[in-house]
N, CA, C and O atoms as a DFTB+ gen file, in Angstrom:
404 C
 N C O
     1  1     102.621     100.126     125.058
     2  2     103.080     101.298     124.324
     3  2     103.650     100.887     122.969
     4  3     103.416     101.506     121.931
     5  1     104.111     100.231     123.022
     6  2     104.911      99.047     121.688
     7  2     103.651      98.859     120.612
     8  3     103.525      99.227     119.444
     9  1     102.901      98.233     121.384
    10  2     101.853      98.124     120.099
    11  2     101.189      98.876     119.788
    12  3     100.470      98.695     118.805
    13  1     101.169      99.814     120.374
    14  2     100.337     101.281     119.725
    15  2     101.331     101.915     118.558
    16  3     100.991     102.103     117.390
    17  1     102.549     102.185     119.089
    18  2     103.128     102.352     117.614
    19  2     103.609     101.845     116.463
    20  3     104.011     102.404     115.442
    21  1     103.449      99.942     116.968
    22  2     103.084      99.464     115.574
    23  2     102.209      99.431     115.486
    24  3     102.240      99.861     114.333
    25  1     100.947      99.255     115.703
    26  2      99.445      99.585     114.896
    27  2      99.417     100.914     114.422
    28  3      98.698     101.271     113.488
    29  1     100.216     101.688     115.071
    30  2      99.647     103.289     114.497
    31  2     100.998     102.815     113.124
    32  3     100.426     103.133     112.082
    33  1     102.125     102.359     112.813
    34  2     102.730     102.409     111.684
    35  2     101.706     101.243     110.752
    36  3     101.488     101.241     109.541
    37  1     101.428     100.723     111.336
    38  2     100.497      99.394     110.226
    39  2      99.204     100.469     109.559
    40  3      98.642     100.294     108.477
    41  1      99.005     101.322     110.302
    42  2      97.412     101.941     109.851
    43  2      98.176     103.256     108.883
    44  3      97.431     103.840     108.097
    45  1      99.777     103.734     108.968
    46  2     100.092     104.472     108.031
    47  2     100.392     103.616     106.728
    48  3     100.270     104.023     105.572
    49  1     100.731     102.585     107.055
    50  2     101.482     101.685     105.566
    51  2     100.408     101.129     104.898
    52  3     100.445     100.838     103.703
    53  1      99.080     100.908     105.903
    54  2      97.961     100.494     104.919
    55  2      97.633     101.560     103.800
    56  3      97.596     101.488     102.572
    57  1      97.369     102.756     104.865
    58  2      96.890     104.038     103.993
    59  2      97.700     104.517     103.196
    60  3      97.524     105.503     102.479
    61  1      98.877     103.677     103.295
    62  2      99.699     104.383     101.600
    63  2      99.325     103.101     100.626
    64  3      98.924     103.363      99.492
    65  1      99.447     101.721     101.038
    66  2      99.020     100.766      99.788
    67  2      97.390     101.470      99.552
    68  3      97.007     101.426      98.383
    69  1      96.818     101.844     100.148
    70  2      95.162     102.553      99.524
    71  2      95.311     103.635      98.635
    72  3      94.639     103.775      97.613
    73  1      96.055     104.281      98.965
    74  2      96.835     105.863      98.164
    75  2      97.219     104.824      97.080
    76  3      96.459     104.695      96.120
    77  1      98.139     104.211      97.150
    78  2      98.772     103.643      95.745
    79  2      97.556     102.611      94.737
    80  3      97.527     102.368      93.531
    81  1      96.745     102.237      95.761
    82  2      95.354     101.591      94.341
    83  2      95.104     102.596      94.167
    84  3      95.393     102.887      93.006
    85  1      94.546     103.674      94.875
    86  2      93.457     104.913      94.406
    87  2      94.676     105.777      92.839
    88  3      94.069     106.195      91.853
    89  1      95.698     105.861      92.860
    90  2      96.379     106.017      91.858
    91  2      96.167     105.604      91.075
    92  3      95.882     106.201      90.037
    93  1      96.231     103.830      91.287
    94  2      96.290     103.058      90.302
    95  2      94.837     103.263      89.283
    96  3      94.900     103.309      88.055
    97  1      93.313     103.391      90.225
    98  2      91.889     103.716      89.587
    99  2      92.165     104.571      88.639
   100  3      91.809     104.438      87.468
   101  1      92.791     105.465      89.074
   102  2      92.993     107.211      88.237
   103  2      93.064     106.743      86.545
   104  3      92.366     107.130      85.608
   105  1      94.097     105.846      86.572
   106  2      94.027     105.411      84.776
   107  2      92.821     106.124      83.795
   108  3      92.768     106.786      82.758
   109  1      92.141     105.707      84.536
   110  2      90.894     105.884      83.789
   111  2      90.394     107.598      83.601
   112  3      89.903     108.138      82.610
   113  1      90.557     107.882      84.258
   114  2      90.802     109.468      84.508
   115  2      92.109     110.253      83.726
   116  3      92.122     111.388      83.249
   117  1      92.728     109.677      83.750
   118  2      94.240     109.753      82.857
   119  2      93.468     109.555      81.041
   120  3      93.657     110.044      79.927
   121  1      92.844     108.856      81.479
   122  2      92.130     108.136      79.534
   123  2      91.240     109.548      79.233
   124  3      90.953     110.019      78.132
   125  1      90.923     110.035      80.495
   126  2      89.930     110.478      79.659
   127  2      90.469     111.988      79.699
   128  3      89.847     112.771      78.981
   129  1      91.406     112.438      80.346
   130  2      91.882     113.814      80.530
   131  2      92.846     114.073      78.930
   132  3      92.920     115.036      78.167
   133  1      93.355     112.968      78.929
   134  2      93.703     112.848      76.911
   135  2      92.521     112.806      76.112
   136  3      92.209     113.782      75.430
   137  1      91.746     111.627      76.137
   138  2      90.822     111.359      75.313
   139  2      89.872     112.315      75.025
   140  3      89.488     112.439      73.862
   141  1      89.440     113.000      75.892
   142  2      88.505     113.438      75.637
   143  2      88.884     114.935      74.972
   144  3      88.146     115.323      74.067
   145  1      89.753     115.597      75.293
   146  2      89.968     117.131      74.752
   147  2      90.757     116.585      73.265
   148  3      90.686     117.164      72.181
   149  1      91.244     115.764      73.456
   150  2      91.626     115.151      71.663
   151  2      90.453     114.693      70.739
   152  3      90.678     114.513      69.542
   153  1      89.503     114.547      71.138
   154  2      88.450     113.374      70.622
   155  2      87.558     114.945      69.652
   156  3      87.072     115.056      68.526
   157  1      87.742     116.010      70.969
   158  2      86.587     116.621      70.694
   159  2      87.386     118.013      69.641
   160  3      86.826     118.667      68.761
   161  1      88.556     118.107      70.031
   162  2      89.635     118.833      69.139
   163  2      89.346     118.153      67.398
   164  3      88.969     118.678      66.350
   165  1      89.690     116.954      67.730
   166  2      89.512     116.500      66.473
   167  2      88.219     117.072      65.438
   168  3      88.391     117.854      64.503
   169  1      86.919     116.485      65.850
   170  2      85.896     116.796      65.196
   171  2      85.814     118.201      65.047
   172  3      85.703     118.742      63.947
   173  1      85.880     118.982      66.441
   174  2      85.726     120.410      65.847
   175  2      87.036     121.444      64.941
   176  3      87.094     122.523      64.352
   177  1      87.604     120.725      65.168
   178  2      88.736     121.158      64.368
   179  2      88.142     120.695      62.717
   180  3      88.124     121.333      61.665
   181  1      87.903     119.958      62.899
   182  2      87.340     119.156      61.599
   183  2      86.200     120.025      61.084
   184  3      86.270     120.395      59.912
   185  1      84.995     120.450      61.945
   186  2      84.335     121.333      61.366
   187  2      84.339     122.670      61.149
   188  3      83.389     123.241      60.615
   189  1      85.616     123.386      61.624
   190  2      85.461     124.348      61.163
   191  2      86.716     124.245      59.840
   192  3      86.836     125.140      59.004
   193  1      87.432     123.206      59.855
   194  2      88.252     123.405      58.347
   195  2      87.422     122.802      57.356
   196  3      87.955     122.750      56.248
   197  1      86.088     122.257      57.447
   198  2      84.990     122.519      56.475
   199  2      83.972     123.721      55.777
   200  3      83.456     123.951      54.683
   201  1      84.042     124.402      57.313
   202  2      83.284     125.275      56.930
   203  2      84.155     126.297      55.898
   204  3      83.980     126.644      54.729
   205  1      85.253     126.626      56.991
   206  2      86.180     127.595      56.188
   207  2      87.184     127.195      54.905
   208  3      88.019     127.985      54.465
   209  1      87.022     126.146      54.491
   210  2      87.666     125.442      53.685
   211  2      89.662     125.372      53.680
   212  3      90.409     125.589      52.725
   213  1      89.904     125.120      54.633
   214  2      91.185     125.086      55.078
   215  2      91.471     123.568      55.026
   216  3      90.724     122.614      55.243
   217  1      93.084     123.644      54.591
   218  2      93.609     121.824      54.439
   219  2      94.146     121.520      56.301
   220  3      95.320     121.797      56.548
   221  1      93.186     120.929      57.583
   222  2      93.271     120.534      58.653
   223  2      94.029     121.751      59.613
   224  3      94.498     121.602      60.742
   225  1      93.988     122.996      58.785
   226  2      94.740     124.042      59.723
   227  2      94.207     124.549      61.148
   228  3      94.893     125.050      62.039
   229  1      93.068     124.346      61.157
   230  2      92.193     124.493      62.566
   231  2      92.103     122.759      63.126
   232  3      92.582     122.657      64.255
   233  1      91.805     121.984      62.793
   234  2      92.009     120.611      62.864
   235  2      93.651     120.756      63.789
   236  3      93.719     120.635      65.013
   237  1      94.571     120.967      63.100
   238  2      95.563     121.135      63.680
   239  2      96.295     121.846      65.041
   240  3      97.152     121.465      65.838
   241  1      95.627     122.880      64.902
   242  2      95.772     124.296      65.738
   243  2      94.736     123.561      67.418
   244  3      95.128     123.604      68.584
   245  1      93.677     123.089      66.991
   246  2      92.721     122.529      67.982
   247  2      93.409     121.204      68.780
   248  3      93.091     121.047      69.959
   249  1      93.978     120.625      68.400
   250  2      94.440     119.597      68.850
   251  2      96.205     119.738      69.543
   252  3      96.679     119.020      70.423
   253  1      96.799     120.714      68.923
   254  2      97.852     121.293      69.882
   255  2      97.197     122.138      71.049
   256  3      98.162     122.676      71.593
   257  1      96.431     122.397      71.488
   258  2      95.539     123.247      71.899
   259  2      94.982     122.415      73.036
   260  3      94.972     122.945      74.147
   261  1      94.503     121.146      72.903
   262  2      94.178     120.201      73.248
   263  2      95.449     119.224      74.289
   264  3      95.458     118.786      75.439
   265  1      96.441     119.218      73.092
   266  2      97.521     118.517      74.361
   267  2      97.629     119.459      74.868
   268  3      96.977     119.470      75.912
   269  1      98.332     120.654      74.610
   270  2      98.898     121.285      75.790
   271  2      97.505     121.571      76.756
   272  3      98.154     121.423      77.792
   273  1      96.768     121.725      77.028
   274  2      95.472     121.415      77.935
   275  2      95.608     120.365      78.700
   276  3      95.698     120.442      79.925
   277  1      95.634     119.352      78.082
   278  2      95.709     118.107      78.929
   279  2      96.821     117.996      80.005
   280  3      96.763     117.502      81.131
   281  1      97.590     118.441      79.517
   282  2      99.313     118.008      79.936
   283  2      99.169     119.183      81.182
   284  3      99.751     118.973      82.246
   285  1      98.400     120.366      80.998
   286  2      98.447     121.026      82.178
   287  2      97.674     120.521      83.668
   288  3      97.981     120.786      84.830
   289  1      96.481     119.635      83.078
   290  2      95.805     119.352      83.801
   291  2      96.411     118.169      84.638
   292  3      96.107     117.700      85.735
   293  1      97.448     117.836      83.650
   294  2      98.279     116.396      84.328
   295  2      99.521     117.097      85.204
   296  3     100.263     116.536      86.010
   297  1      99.518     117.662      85.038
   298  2     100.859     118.279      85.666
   299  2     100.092     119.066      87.346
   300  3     100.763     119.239      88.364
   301  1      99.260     119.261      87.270
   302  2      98.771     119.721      88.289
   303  2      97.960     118.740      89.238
   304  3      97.737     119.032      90.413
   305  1      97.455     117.340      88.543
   306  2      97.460     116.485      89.373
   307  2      98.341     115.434      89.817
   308  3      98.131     114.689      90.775
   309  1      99.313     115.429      89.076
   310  2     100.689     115.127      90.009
   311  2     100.956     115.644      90.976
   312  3     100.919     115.034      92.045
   313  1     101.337     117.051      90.875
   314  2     101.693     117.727      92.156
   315  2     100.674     117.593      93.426
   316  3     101.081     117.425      94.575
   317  1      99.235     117.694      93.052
   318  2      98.462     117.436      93.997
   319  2      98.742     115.790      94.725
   320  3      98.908     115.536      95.918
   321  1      98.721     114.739      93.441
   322  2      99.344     113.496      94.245
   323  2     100.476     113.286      95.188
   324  3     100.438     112.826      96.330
   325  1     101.587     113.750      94.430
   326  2     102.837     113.932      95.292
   327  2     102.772     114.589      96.374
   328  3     103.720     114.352      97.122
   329  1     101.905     115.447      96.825
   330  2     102.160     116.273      97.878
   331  2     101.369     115.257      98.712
   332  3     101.944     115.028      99.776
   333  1     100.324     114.637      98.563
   334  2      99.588     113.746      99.420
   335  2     100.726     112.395     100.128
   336  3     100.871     112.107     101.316
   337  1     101.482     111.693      98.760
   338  2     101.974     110.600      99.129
   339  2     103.140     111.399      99.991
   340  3     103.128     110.892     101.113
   341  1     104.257     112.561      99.918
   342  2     105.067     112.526     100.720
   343  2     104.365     113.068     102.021
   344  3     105.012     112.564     102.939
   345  1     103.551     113.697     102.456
   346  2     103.055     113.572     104.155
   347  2     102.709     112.074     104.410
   348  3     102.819     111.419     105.446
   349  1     102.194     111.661     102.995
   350  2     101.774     110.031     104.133
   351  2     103.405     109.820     104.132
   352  3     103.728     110.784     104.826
   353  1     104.382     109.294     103.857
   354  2     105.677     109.026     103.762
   355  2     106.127     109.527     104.821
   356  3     106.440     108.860     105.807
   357  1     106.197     110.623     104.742
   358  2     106.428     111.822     106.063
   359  2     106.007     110.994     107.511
   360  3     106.830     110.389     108.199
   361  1     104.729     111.092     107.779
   362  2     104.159     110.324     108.741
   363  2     104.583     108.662     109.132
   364  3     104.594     108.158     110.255
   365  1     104.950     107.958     107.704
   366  2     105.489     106.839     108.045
   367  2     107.183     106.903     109.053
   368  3     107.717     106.592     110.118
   369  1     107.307     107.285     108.274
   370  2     109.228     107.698     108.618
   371  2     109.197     108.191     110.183
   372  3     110.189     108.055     110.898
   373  1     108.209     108.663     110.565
   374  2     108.417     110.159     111.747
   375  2     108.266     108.620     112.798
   376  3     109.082     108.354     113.680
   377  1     107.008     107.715     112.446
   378  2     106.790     106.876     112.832
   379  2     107.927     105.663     113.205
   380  3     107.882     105.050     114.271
   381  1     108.635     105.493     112.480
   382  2     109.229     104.649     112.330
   383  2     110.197     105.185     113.640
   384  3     110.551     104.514     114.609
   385  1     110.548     106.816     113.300
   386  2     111.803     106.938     113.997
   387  2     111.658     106.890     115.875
   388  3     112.420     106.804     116.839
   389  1     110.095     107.015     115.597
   390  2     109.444     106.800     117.327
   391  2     110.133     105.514     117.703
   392  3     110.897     105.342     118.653
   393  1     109.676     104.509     116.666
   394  2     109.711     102.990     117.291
   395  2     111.377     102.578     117.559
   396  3     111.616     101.549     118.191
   397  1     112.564     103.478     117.020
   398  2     113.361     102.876     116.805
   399  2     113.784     103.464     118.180
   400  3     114.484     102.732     118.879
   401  1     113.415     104.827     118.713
   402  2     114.216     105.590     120.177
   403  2     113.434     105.064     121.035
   404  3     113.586     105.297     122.234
């Protein structure tokens, strides 16, 4: 009985160091949830203060437009992360408190 609930806590603590690389991958996803709505803010911002002959005022307007976009999209995959890591946490702890009664 003993070793079932340390293997069952070893198979929760693995699956949080896996949760914590799979975070760690995200970077890249992080690069591009900035990068990319800035990248593309930029240029089109850029072409329409050509067309319309404005000094970067759409340039400008596009790229605030752009962070706050991003920042929403980040803010909502936090919460989606966090809610994942505290049930695994959750599950560790509940675990733990088996092994200790």
């Amino acid at each position: 009985m003993e070793n079932g609930r340390n293997q069952r806590l070893k198979e929760l603590e693995q699956q949080r160091d896996e949760f914590h690389h799979r975070v760690f991958v995200r970077l890249f996803e992080i690069f591009v949830i900035f990068g990319a709505p800035a990248a593309i803010a930029f240029f089109v911002g850029g072409y329409f203060d050509g067309i319309y002959e404005h000094q970067r005022k759409f340039k400008i307007i596009a790229l605030a437009a752009a962070f706050v976009i991003s920042w929403t999209i980040m803010a909502k995959r936090y919460i989606q992360i966090d809610k994942q890591l505290k049930g695994i946490d959750k599950a560790i702890k509940e675990e733990r408190n088996k092994n200790i009664s």
